[in-house]
N, C-alpha and C positions, 0 to 999 in steps of 0.2 A: 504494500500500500504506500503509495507517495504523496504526500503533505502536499505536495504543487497542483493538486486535481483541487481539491480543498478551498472555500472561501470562506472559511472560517475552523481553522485549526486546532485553536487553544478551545474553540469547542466542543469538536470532535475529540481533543485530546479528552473533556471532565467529563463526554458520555461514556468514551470507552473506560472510562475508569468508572464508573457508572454502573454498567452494563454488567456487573459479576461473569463477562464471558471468557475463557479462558484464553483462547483464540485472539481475543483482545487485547488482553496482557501480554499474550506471547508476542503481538506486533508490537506494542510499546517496546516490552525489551529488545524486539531486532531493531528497531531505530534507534534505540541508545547502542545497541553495537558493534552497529554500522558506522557511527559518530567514532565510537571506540579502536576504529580496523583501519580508519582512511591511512595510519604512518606505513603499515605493512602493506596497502595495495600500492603506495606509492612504490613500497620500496620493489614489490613482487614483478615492477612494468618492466623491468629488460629482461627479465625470466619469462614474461610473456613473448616479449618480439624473439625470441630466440627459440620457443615453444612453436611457435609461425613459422620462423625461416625456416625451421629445419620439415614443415608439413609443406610436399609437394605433391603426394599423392593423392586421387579423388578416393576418398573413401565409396567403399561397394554397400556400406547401410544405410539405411532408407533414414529421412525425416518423416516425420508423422505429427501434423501440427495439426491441432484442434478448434475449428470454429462455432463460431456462435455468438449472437447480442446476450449482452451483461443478463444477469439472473436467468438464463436460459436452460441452466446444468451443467455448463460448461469446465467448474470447477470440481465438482463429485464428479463426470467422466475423468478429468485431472486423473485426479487424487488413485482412481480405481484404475485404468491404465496401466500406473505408474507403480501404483501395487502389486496388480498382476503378471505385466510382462517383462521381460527380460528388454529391457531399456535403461538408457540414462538418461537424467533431465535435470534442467539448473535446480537446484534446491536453495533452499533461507538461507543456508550460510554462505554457499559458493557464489549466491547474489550479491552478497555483501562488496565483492570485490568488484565493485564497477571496471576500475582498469585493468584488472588482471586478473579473470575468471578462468582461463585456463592454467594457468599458474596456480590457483588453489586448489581447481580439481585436480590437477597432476601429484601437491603435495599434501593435499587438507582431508583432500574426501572419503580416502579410505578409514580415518580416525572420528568421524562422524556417526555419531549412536542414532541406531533404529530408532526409531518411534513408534508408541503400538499405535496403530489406524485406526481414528475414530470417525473419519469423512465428514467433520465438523469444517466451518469455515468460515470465516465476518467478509463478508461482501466480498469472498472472488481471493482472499487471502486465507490460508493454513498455517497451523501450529508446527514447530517439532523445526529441528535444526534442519534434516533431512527432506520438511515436507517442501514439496512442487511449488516453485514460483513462475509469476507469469515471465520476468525478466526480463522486464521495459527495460531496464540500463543499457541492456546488450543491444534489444531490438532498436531502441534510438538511437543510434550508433547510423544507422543508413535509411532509418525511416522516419528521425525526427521528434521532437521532444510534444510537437500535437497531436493527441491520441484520437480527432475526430475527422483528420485531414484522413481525406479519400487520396490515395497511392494509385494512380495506374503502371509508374513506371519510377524506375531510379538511374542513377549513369553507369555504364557500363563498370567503372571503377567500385562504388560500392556494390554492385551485385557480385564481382570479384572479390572483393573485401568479406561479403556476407558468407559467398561460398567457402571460401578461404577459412575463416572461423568455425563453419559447423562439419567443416570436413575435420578440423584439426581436433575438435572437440569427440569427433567420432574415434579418431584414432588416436586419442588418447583414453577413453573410456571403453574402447575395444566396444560398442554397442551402439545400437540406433539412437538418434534423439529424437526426443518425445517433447513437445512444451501445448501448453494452450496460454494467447494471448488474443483477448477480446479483439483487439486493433486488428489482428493478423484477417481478420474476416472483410477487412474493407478491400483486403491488396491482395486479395488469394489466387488471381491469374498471374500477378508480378512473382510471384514467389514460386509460382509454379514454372516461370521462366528461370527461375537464378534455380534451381534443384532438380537436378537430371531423374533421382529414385527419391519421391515424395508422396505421401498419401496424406491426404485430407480428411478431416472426419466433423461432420456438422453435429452438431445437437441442437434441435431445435423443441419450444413447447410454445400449449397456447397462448397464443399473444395475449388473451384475458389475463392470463395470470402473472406473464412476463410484465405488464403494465402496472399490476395491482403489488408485486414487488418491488418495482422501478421506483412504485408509489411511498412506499413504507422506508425503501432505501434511501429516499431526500430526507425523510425525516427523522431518521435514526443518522445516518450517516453526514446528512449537510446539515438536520435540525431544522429545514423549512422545506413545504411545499413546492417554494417556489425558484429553489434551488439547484440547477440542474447535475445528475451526478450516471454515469456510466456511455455507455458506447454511443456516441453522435449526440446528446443530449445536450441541449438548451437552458437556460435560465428563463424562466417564466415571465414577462412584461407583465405589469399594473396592469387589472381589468377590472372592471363590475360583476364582471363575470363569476363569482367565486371557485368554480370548477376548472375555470380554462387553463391550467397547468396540466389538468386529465388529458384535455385532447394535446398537448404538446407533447407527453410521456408518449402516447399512441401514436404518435408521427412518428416519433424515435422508433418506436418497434418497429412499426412497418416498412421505416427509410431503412433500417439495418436487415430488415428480410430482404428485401426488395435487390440490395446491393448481392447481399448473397446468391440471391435467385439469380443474378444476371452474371457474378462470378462461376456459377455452378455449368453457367451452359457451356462456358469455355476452358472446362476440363474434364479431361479423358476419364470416364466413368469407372476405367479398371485404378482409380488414383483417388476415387472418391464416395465414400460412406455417407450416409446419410441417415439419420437414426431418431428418432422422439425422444423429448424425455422423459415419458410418459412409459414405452416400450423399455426404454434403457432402463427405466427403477424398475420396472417389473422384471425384467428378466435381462439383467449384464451379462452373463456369462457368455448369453448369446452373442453380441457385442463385443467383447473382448477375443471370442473365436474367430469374428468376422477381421479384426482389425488384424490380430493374430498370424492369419493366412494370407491377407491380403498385403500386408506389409511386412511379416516375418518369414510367409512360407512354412510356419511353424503352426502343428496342433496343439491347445494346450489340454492338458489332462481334464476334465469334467468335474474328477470325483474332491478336486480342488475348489469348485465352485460352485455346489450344490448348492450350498447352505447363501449363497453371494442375493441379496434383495434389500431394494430401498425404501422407503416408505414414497410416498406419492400424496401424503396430508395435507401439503401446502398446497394443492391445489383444490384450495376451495374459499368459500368469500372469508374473506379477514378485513372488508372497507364496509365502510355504511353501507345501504341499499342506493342511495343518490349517487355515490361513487361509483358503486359495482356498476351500477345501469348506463351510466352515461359512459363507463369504460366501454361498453356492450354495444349501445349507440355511436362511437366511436368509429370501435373497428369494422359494426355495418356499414358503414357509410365511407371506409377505406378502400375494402376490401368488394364491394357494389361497385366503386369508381374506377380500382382499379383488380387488375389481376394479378398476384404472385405466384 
């Protein structure tokens, strides 16, 4: 979680203290961390360029990057992924190292303790040294510190720089890389050019409910309605209107399906999954087989993932009835006008 998304900090900082949530804490503590690590990434940066020069080979492991608009599920896929398969992915601490994330994974990562898995998470971030970061440090490296800016293309130089990192990142972890990063869904045909063996994996759920979290996320996480907070999302203008921040949130959903939907067509379907979150709590394991074969080539055992189910609770009304309806009204009148 990065403070700079934030318009008002110091208040987010007394809810999350606030919030008895564990998850919470555990982010306080990695930002006082992170504060605490900057003398060693500095010092870790010619250990980096030298971890680079000496990577000239393409790695033969696939990426596997995860799409989808904020509160979509895109986080518990994370988490569960990352669980299951025989992957690597940036984790809390290896994040830490803005300058020199392969320099810690080469020297840090093997002395990093488990964490047992609870698929808890505060808005899109996890607990535990080792759990799954989305790792904007890295991605703004070639895509930019604006996490709403639509990407069709970048200069041949950082798609070279991009590649260059997650090849070296493979073969230093001897394994695929795995990440989800909300942003990555705007630019998913560019990415699909910089990554020769790359599979995509969408999760999407009903935009009713993706809305009605979107909702509950301003005001937990910004403390106002009218505050905007996740994937392509606005700040709310002055109205009479008391509800017209509702229909903004619903633009947001549908502007970030919509992007997806028009990314989807200009990728080769053997490169790309597509799943509900709805299917995916019901039944992972399925999901994990798919992604499994399709980007490892590999079966994984069954008798490992019998017991694997989410709950599926949140989707149901948690806003007034005036809210719930006009969410409802909404996305009629989106989704009538246009087609995704």
């Amino acid at each position: 979680m990065s403070y700079s998304n934030f318009k008002d900090p110091f208040g987010l900082f007394k809810r999350m203290l606030l919030s008895r949530n564990t998850t919470a804490y555990f982010i306080l503590f990695r930002e006082l961390l992170s504060k605490i690590l900057v003398p060693v990434d500095f010092l870790l940066q010619g250990f980096e360029k030298r971890i680079l020069k000496k990577s000239r080979i393409d790695s033969d492991q696939p990426v596997i990057l995860i799409l989808g608009g904020s509160r979509s599920g895109t986080t518990l896929l994370y988490q569960t992924l990352a669980q299951y398969l025989p992957v690597s992915y940036m984790n809390n601490f290896i994040a830490l190292f803005h300058r020199s994330p392969l320099a810690a994974l080469k020297l840090f990562n093997r002395f990093i303790p488990n964490s047992k898995r609870n698929y808890e998470s505060y808005y899109g971030s996890v607990a535990g040294l080792d759990g799954p970061n989305d790792a904007f440090s890295i991605w703004n490296r070639w895509l930019g510190d604006d996490r709403n800016h639509i990407i069709k293309d970048i200069s041949e130089q950082k798609k070279s720089e991009m590649k260059s990192f997650f090849n070296t990142w493979m073969q230093v972890s001897k394994r695929p890389f795995l990440n989800k990063n909300n942003r990555n869904s705007l630019c998913a045909p560019m990415l699909d050019s910089v990554f020769e063996n790359v599979v995509f994996i969408e999760i999407y759920r009903e935009p009713i409910f993706v809305a009605q979290s979107l909702i509950l996320s301003r005001r937990s996480v910004q403390g106002s309605d009218k505050i905007g907070w996740g994937l392509l999302s606005e700040d709310s203008k002055e109205s009479k209107d008391p509800l017209s921040y509702i229909d903004d949130i619903c633009n947001q959903v549908y502007q970030v399906n919509c992007i997806l939907a028009e990314g989807r067509k200009t990728i080769d379907t053997k490169k790309y999954i597509r799943v509900s979150y709805e299917d995916f709590c019901e039944n992972p394991a399925d999901l994990i087989q798919k992604v499994s074969l399709k980007a490892l080539d590999h079966k994984i055992d069954f008798t490992n993932l019998a017991h694997l189910q989410f709950s599926i609770a949140a989707n149901k009304q948690r806003l007034s009835d005036d809210e719930f309806n006009r969410i409802r009204l909404c996305f009629t009148k989106l989704y009538t006008d246009h087609k995704v």
